[in-house]
PDBQT receptor file of N, H, CA, C and O in Angstrom, charges set to zero:
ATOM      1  N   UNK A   1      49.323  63.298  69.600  1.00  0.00    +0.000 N 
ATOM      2  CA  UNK A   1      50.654  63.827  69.874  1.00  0.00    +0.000 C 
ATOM      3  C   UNK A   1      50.657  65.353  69.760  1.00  0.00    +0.000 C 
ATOM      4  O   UNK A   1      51.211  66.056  70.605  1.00  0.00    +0.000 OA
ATOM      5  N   UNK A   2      49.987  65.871  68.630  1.00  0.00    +0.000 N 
ATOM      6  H   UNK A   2      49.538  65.300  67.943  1.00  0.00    +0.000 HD
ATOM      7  CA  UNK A   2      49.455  67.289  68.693  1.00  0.00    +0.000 C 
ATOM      8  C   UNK A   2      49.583  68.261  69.752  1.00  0.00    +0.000 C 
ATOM      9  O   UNK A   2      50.335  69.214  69.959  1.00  0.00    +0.000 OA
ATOM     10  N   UNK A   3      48.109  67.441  70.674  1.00  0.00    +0.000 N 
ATOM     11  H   UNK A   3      47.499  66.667  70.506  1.00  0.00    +0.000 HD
ATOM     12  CA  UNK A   3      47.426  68.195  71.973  1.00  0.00    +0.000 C 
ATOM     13  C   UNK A   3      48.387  67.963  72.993  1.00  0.00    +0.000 C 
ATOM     14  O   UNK A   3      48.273  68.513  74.088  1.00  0.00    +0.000 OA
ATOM     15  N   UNK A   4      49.785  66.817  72.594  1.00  0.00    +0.000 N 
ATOM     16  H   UNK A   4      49.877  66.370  71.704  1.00  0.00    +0.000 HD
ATOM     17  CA  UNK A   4      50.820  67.156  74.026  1.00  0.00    +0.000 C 
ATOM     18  C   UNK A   4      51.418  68.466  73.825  1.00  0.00    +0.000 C 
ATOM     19  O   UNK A   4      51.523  69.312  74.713  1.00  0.00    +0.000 OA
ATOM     20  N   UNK A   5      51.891  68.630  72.355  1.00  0.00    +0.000 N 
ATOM     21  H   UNK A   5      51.806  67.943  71.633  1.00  0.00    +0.000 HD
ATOM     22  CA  UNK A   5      52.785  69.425  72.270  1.00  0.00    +0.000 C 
ATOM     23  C   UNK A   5      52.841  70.939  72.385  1.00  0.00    +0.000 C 
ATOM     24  O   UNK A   5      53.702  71.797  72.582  1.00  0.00    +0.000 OA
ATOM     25  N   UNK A   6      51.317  70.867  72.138  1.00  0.00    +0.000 N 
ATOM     26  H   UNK A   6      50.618  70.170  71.978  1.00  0.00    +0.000 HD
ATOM     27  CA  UNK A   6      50.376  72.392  72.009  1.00  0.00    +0.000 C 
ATOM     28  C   UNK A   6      50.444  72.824  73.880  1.00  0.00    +0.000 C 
ATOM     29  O   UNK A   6      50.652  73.938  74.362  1.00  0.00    +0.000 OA
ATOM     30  N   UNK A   7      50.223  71.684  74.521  1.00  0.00    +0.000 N 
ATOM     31  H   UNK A   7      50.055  70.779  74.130  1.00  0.00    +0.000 HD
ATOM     32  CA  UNK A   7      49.620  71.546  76.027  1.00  0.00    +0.000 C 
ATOM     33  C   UNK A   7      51.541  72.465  76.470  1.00  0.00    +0.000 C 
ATOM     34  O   UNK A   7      51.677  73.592  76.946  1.00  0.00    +0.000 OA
ATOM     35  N   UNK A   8      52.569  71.579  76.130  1.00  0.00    +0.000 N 
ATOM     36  H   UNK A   8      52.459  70.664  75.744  1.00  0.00    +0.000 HD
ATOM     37  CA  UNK A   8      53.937  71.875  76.458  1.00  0.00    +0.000 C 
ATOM     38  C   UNK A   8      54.199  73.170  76.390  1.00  0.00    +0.000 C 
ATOM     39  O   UNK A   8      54.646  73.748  77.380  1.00  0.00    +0.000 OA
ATOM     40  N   UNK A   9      53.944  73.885  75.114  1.00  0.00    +0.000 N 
ATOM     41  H   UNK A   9      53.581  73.415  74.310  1.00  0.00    +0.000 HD
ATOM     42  CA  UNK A   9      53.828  75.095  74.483  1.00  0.00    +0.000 C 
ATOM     43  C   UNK A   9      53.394  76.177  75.371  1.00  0.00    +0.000 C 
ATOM     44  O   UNK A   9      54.046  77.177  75.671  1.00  0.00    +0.000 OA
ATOM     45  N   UNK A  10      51.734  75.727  75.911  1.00  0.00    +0.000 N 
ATOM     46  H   UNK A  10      51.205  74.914  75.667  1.00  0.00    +0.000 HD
ATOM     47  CA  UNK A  10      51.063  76.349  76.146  1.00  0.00    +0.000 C 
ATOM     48  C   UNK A  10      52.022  76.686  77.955  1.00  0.00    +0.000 C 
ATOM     49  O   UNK A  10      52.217  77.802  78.436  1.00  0.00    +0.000 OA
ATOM     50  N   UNK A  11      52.318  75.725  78.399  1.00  0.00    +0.000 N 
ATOM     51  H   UNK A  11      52.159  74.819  78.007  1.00  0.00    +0.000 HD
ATOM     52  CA  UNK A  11      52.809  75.874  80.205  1.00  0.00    +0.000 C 
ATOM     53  C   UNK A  11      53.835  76.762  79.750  1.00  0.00    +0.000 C 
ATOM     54  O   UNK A  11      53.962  77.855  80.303  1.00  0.00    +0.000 OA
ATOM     55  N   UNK A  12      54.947  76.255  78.348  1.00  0.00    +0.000 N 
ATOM     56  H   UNK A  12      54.844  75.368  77.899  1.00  0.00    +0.000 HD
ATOM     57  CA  UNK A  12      56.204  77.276  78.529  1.00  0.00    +0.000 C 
ATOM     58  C   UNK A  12      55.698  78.896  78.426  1.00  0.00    +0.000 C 
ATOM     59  O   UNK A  12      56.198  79.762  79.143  1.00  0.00    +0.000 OA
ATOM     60  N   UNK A  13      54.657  79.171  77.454  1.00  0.00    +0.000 N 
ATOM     61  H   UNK A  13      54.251  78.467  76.871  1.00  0.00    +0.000 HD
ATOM     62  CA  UNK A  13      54.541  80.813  77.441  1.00  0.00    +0.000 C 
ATOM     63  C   UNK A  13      54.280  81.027  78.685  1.00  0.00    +0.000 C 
ATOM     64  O   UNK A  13      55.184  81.643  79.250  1.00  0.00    +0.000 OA
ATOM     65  N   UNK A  14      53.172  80.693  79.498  1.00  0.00    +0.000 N 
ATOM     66  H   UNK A  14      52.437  80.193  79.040  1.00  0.00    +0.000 HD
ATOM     67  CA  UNK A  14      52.723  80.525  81.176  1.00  0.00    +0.000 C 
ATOM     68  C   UNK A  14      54.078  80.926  81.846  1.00  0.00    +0.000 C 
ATOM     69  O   UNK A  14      54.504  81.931  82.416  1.00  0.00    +0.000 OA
ATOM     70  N   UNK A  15      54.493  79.872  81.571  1.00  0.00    +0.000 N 
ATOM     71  H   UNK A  15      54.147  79.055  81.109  1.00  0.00    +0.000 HD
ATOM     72  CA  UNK A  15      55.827  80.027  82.728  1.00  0.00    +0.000 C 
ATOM     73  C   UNK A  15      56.838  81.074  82.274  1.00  0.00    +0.000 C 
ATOM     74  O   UNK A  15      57.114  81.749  83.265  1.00  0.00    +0.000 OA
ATOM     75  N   UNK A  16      57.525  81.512  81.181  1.00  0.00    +0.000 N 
ATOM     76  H   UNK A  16      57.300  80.963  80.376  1.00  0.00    +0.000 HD
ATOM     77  CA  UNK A  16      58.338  82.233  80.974  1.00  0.00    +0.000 C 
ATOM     78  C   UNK A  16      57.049  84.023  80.731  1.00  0.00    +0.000 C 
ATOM     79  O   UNK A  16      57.427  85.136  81.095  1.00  0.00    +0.000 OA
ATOM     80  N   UNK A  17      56.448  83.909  80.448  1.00  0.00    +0.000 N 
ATOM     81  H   UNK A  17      56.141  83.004  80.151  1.00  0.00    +0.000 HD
ATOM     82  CA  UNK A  17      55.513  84.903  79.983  1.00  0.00    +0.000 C 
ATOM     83  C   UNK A  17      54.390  85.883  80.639  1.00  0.00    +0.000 C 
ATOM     84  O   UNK A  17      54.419  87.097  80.436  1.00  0.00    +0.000 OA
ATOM     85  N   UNK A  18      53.291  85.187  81.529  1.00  0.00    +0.000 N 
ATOM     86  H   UNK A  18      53.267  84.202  81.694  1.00  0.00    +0.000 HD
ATOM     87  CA  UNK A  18      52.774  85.325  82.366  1.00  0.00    +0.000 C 
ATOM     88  C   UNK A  18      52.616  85.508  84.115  1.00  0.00    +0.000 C 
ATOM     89  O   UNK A  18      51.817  86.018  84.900  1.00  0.00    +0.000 OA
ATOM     90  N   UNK A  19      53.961  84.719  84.167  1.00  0.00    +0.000 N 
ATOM     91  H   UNK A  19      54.610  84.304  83.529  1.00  0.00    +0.000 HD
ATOM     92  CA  UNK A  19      53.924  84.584  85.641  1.00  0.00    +0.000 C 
ATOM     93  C   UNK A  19      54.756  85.527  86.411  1.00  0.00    +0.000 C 
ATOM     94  O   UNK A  19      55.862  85.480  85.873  1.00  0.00    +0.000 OA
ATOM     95  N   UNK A  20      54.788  86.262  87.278  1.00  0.00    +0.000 N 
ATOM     96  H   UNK A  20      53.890  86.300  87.716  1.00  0.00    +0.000 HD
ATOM     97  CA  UNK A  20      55.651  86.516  87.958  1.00  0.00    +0.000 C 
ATOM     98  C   UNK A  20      56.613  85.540  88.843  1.00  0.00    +0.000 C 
ATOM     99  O   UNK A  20      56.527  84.362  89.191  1.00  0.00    +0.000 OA
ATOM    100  N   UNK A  21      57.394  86.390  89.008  1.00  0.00    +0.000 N 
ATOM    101  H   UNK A  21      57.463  87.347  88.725  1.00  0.00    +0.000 HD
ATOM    102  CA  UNK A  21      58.271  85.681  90.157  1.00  0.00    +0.000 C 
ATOM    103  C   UNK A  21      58.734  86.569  91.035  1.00  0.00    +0.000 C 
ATOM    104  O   UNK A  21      58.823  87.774  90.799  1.00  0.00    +0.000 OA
ATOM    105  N   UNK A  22      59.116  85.910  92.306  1.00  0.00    +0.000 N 
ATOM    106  H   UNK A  22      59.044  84.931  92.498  1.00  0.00    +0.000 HD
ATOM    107  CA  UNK A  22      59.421  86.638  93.477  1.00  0.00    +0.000 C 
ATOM    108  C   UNK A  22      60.866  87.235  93.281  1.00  0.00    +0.000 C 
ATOM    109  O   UNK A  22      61.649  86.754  92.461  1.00  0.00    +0.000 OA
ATOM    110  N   UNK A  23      61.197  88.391  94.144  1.00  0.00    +0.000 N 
ATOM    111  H   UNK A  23      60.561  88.781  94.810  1.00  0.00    +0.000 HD
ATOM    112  CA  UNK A  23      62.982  88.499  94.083  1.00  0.00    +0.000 C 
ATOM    113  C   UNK A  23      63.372  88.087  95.405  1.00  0.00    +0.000 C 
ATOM    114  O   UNK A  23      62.909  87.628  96.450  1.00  0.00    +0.000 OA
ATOM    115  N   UNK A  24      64.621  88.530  94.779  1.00  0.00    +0.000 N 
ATOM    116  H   UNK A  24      64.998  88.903  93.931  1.00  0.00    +0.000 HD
ATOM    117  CA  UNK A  24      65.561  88.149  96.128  1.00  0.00    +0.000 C 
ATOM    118  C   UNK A  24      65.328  87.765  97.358  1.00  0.00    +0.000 C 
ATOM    119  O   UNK A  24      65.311  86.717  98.004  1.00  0.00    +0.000 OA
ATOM    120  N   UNK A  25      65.094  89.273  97.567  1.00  0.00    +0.000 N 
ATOM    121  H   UNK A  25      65.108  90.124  97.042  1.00  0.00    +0.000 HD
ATOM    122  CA  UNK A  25      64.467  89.646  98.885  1.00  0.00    +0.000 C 
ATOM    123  C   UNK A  25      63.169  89.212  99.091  1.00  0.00    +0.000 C 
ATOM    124  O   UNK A  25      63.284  89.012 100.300  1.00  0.00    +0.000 OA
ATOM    125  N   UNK A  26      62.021  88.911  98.846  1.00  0.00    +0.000 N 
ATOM    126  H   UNK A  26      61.927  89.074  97.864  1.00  0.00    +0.000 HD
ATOM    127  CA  UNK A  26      60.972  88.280  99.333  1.00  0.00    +0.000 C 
ATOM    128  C   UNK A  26      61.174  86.885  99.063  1.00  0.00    +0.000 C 
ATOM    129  O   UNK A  26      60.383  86.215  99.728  1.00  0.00    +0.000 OA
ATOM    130  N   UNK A  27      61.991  86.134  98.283  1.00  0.00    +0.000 N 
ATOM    131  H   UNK A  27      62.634  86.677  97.743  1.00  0.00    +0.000 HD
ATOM    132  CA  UNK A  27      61.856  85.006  98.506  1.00  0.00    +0.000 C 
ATOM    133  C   UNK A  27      62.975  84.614 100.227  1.00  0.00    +0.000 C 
ATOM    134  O   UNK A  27      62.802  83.782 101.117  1.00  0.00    +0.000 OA
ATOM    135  N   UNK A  28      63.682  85.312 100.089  1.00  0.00    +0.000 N 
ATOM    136  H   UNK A  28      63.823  85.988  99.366  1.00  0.00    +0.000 HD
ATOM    137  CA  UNK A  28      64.606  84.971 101.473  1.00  0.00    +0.000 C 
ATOM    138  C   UNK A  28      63.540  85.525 102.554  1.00  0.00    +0.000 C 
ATOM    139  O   UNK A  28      63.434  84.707 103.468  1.00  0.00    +0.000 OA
ATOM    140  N   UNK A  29      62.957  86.328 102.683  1.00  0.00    +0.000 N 
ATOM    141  H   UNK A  29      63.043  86.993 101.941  1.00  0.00    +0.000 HD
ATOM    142  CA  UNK A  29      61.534  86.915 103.728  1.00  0.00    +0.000 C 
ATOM    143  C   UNK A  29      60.926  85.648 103.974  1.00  0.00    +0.000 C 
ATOM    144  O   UNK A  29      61.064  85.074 105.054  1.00  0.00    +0.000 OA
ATOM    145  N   UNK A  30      60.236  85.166 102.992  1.00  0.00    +0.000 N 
ATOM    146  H   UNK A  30      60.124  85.632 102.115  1.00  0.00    +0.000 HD
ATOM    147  CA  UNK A  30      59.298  84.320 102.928  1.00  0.00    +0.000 C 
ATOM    148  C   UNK A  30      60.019  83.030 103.529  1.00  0.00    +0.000 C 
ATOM    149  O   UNK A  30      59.257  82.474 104.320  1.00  0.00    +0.000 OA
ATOM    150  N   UNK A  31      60.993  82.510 103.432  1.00  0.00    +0.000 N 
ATOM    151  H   UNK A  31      61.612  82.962 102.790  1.00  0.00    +0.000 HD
ATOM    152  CA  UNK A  31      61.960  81.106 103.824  1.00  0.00    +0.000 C 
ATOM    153  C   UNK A  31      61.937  81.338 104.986  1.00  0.00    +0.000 C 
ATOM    154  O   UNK A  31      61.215  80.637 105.695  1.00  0.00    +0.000 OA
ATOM    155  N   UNK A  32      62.907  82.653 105.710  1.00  0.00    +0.000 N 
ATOM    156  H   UNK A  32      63.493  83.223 105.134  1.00  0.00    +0.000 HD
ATOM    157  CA  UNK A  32      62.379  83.332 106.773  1.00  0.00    +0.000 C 
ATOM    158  C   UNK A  32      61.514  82.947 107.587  1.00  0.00    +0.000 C 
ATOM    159  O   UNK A  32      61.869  82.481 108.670  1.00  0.00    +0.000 OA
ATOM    160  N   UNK A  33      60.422  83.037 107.305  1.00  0.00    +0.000 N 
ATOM    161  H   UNK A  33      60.134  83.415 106.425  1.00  0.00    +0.000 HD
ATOM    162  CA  UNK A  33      59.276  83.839 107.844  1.00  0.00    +0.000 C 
ATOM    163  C   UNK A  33      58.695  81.964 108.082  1.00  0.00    +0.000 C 
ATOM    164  O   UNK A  33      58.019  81.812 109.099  1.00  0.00    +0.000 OA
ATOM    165  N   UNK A  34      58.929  80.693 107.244  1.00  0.00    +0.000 N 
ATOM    166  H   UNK A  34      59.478  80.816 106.417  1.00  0.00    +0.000 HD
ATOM    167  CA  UNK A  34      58.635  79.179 107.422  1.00  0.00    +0.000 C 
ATOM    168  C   UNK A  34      59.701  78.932 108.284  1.00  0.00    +0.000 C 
ATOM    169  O   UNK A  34      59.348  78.408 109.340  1.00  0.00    +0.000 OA
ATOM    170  N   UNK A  35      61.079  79.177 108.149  1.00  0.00    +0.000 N 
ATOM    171  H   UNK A  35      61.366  79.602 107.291  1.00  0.00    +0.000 HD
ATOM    172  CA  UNK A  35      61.901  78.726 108.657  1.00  0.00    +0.000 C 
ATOM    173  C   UNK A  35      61.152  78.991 110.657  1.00  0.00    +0.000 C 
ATOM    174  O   UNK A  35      60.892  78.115 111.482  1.00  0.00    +0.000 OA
ATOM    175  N   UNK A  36      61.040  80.366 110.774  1.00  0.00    +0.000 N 
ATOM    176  H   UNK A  36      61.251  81.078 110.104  1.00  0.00    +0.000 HD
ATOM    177  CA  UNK A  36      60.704  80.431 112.252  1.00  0.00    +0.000 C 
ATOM    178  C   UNK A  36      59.756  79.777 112.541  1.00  0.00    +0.000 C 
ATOM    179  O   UNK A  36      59.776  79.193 113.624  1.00  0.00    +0.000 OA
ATOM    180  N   UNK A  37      58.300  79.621 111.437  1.00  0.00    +0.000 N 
ATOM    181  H   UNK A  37      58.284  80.096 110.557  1.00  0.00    +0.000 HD
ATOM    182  CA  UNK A  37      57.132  79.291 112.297  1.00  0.00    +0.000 C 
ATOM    183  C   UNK A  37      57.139  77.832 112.788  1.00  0.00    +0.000 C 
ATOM    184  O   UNK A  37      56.536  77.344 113.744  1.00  0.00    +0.000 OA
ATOM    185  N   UNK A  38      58.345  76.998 111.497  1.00  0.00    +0.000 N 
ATOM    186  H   UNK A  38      58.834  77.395 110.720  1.00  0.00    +0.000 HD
ATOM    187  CA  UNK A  38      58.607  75.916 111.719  1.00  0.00    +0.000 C 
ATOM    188  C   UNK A  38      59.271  75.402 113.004  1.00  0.00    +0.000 C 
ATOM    189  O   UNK A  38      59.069  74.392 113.678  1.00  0.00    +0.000 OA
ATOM    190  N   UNK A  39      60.091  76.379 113.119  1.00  0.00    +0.000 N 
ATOM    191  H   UNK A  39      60.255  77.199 112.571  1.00  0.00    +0.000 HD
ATOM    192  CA  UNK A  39      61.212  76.199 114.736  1.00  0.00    +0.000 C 
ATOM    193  C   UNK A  39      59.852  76.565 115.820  1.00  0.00    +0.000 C 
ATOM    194  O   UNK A  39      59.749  75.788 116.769  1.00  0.00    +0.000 OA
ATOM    195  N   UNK A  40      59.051  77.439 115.749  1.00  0.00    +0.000 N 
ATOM    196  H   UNK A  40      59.135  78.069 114.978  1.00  0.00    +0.000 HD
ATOM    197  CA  UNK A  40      58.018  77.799 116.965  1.00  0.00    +0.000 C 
ATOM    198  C   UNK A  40      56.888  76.159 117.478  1.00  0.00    +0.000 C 
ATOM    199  O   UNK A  40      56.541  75.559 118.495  1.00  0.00    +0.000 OA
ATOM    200  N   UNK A  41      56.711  76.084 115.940  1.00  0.00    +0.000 N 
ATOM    201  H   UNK A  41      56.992  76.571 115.113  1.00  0.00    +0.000 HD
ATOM    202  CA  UNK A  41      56.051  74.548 116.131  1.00  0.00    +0.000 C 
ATOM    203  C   UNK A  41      56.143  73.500 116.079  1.00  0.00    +0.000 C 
ATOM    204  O   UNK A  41      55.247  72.658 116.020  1.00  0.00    +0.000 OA
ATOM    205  N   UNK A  42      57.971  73.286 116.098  1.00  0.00    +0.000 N 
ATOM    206  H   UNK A  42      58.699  73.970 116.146  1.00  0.00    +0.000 HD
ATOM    207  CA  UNK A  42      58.744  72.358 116.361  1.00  0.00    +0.000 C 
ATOM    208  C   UNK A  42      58.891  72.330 118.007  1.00  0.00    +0.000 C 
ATOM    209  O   UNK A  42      59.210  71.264 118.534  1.00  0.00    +0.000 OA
ATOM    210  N   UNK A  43      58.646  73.565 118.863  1.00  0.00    +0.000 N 
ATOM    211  H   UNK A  43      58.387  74.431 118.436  1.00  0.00    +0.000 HD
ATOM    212  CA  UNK A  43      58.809  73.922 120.125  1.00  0.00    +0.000 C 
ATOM    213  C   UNK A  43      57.745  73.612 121.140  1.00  0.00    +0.000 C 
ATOM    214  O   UNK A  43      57.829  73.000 122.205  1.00  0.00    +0.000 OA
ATOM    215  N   UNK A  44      56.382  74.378 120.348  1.00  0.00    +0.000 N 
ATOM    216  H   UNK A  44      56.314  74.876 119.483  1.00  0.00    +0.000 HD
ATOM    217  CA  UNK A  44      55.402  73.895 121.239  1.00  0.00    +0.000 C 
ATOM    218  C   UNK A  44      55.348  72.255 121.073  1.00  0.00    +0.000 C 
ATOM    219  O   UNK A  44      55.318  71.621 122.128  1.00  0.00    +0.000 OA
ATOM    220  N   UNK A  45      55.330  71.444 119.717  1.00  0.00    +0.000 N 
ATOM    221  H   UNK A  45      55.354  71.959 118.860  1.00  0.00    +0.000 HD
ATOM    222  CA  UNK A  45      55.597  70.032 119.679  1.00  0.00    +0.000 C 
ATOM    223  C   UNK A  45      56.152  69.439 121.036  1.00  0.00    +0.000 C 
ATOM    224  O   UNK A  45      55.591  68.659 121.805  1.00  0.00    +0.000 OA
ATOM    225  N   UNK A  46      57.350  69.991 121.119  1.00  0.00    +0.000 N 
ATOM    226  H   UNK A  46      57.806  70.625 120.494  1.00  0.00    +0.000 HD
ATOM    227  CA  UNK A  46      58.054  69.653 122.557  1.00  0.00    +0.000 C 
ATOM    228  C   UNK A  46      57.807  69.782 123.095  1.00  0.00    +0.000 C 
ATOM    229  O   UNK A  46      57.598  68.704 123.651  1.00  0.00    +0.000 OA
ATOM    230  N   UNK A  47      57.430  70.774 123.850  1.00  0.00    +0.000 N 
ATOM    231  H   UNK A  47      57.600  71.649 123.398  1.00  0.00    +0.000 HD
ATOM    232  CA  UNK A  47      56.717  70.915 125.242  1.00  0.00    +0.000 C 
ATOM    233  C   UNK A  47      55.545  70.481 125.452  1.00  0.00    +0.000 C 
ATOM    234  O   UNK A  47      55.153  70.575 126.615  1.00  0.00    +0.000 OA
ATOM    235  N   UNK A  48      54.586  69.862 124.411  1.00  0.00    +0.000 N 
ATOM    236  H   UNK A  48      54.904  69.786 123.466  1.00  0.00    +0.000 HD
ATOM    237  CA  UNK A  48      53.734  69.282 124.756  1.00  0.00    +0.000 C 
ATOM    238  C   UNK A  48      53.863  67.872 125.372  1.00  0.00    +0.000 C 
ATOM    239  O   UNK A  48      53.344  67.403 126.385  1.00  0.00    +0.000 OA
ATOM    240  N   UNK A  49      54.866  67.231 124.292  1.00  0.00    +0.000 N 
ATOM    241  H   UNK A  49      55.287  67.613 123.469  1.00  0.00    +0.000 HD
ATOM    242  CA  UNK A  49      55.377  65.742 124.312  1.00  0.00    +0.000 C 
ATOM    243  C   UNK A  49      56.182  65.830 125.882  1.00  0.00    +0.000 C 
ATOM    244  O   UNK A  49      56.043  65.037 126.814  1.00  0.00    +0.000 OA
ATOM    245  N   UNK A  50      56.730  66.602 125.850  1.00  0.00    +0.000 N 
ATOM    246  H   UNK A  50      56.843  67.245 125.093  1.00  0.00    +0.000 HD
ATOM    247  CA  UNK A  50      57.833  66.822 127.445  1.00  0.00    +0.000 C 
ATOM    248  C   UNK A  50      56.769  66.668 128.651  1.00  0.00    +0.000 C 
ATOM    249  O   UNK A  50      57.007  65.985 129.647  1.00  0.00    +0.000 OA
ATOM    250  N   UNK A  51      55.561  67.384 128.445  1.00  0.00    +0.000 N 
ATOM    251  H   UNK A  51      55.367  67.938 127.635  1.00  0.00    +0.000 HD
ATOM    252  CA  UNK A  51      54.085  66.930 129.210  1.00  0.00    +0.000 C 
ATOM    253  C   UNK A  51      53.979  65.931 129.612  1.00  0.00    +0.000 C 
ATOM    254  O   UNK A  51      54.305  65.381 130.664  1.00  0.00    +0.000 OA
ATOM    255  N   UNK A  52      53.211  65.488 128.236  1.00  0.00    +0.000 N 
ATOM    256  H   UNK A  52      52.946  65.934 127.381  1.00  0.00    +0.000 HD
ATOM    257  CA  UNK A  52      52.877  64.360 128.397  1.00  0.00    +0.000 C 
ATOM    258  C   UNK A  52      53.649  63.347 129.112  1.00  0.00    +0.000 C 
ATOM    259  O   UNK A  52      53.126  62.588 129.928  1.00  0.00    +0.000 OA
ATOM    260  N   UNK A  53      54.848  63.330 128.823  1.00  0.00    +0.000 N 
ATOM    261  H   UNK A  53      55.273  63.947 128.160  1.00  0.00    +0.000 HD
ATOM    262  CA  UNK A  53      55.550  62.290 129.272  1.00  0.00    +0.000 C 
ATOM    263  C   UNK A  53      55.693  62.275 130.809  1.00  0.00    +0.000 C 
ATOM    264  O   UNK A  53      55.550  61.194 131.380  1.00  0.00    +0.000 OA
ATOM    265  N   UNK A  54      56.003  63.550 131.631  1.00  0.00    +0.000 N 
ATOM    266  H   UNK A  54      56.119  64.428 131.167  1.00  0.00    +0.000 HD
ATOM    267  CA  UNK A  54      55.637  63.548 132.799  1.00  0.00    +0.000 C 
ATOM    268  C   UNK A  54      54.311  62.984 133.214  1.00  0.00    +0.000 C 
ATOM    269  O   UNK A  54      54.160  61.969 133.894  1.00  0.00    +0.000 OA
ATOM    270  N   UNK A  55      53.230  63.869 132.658  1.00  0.00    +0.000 N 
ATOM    271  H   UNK A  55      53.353  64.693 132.107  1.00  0.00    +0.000 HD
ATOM    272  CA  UNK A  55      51.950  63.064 133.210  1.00  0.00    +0.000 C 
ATOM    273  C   UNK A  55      51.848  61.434 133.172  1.00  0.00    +0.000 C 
ATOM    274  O   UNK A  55      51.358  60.513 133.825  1.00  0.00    +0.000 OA
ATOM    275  N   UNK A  56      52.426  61.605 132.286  1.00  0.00    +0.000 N 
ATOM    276  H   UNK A  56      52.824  62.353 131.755  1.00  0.00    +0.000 HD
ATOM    277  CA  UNK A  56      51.806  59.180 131.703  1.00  0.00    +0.000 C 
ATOM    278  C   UNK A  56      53.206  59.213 132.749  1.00  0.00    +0.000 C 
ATOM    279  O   UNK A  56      52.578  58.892 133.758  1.00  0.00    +0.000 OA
ATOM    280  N   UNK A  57      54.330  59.333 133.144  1.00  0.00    +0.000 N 
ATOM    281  H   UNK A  57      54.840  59.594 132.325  1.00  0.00    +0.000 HD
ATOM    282  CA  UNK A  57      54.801  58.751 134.078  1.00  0.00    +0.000 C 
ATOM    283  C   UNK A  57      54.669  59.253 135.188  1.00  0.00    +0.000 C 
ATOM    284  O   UNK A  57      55.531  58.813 135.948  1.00  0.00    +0.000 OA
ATOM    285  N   UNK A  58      53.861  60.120 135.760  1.00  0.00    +0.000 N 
ATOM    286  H   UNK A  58      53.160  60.477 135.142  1.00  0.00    +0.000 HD
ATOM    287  CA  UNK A  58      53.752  60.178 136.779  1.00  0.00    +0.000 C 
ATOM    288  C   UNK A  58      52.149  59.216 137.078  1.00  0.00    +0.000 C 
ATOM    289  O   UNK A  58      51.786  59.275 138.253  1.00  0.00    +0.000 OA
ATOM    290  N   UNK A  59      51.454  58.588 136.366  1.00  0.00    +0.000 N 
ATOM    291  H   UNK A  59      51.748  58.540 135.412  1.00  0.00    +0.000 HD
ATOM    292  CA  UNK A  59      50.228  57.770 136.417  1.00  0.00    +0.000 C 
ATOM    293  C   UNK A  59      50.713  56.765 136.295  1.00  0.00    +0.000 C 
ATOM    294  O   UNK A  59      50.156  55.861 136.917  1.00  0.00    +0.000 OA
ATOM    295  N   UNK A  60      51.558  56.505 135.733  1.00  0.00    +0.000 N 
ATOM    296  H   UNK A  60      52.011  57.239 135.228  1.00  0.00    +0.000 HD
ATOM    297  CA  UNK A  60      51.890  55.139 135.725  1.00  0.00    +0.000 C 
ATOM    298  C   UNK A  60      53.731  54.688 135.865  1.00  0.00    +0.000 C 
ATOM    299  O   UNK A  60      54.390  54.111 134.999  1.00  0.00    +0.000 OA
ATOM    300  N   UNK A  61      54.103  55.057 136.910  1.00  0.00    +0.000 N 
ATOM    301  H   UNK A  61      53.568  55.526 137.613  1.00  0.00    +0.000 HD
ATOM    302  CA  UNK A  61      55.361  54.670 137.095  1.00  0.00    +0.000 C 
ATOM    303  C   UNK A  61      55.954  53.495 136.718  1.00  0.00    +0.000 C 
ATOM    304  O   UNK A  61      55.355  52.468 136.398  1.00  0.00    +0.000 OA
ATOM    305  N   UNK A  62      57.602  53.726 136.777  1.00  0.00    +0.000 N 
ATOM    306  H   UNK A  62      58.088  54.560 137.037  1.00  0.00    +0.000 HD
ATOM    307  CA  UNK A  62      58.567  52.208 136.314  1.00  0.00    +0.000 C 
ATOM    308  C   UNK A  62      58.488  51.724 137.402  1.00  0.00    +0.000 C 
ATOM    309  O   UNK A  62      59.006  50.631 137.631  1.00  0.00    +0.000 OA
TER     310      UNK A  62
């Protein structure tokens, strides 16, 4: 029970003590900056699938 409590101890100095953290402004940059690449490769996604789907129906019609 010791080595949990020492282990607990040990993450809180880590976390309150050692670590940085981002501000404001680079954490909204950074959301940013996923948010678009996510929408870009949510896009090419589509237009690939939008492809495809022409090609397989144009090979193989209803």
């Amino acid at each position: 029970m010791n080595k949990v409590i020492n282990y607990c101890k040990a993450c809180y100095e880590e976390l309150a003590h050692k670590t940085t953290w981002p501000t404001r402004q680079q954490l909204t940059h950074s959301a940013m900056v996923v948010l678009s690449a996510s929408l870009v490769i949510a896009l090419i996604v589509f237009c690939m699938d939008s492809v495809f789907r022409f090609v397989m129906g144009t090979i193989y019609p209803n």
